[in-house]
N, C-alpha and C positions, 0 to 999 in steps of 0.2 A: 629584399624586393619591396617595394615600395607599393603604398595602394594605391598612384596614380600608375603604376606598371601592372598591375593587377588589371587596374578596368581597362586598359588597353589588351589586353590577355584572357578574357573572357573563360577561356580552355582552362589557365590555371589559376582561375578566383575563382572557381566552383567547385574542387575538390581541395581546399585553403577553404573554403565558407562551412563546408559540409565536417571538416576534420576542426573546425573554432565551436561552431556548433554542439561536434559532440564533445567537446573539451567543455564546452558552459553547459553541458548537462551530468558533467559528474558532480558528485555527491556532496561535494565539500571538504571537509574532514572526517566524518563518517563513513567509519570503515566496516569491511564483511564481519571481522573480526568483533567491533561492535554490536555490529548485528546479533550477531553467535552470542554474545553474550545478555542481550536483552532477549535472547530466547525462552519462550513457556512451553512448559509439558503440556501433553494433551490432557492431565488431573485437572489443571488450571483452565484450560479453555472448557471443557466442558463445567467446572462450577460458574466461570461464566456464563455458559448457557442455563444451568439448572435453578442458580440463585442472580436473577435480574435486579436485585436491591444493592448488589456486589459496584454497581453504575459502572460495568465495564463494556467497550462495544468493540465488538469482531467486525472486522474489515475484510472483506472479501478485495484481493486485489486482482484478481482473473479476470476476463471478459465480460462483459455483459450478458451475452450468450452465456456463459457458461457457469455464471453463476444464477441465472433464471432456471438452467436445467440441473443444478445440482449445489447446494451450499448447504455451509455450517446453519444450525437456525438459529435466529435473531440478526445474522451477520447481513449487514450494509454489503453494495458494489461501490466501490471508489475507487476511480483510475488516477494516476499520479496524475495525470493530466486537470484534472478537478483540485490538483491543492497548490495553493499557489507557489510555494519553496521560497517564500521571502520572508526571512525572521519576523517574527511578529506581528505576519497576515493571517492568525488563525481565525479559522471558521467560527463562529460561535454556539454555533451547534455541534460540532464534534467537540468545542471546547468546555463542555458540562458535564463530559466523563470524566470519569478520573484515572481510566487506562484505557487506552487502543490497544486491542489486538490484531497485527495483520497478518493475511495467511493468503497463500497462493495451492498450488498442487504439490507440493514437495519441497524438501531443500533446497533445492537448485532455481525455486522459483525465482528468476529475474522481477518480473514486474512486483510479487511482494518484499522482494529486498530493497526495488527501487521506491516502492511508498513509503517503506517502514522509515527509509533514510530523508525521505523528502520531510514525513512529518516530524518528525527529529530534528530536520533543519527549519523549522517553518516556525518552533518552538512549543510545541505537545508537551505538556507535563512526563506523562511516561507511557509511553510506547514499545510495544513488546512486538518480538516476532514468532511467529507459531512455526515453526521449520517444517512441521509433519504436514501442516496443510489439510487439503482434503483426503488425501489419501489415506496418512494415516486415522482420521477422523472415522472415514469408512473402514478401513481396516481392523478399527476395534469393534465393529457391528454399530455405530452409533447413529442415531438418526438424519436423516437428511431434509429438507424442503426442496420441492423445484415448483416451476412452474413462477412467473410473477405475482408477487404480493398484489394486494387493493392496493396499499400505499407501498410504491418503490423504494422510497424515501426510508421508511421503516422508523427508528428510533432518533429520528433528525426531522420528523414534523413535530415535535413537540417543541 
């Protein structure tokens, strides 16, 4: 089918737009599998949080909302929406860590698997995925922050 039979067809150029769409939003060559193996223990995230000279930064990749009412502490909110996914458009301010950690609610978090992979593609030196997330964070007894910071921003206004 042709794209001049497409815009004559209105009906079926919009479920064709919405199925190219999400085909240009997978991940690359970046697989789950990958993921799994850039995986860190919760030993590892928390000596990120305990030793900050370590220049590691935890990525919250959950909502906004929900990470003002419950996150790892020191960890950033950054939605995949915020990173561009084009090789070699890094931030420069995410780019003077020398690890990202991203972490969602669980295993199965979608949106942390989709940051972890976007910043991967975008060209982050090395980027780790926290599987346990918050839950198991909370699940060891370990601290939380809520509520918004002074600076939202947190270790990216420097």
């Amino acid at each position: 089918m042709s794209i001049a039979t497409l815009a004559r067809a209105p009906a079926l150029a919009a479920p064709l737009l919405v199925l190219l769409a999400g085909l240009a939003g997978c991940q690359g060559d970046i697989s789950d599998a990958d993921i799994e193996r850039s995986a860190v223990a919760l030993r590892q995230v928390q000596d990120a949080v305990d030793k900050p000279g370590r220049n590691e930064l935890l990525v919250d990749a959950r909502s906004r909302k929900e990470w003002e009412a419950k996150r790892i502490p020191s960890a950033i909110n950054l939605a995949s929406t915020q990173v561009a996914g084009v090789k070699g458009q890094v931030d420069p301010r995410l780019d003077t860590f020398d690890r990202l950690i991203v972490y969602g609610d669980n295993p199965g978090s979608a949106p942390a698997r989709a940051l972890t992979k976007k910043l991967v593609l975008t060209g982050y030196r090395d980027v780790r995925f926290f599987p346990g997330g918050i839950l198991e964070w909370e699940g060891a007894g370990l601290p939380t922050r809520s509520n918004p910071p002074t600076d939202a921003t947190g270790p990216l206004s420097k």
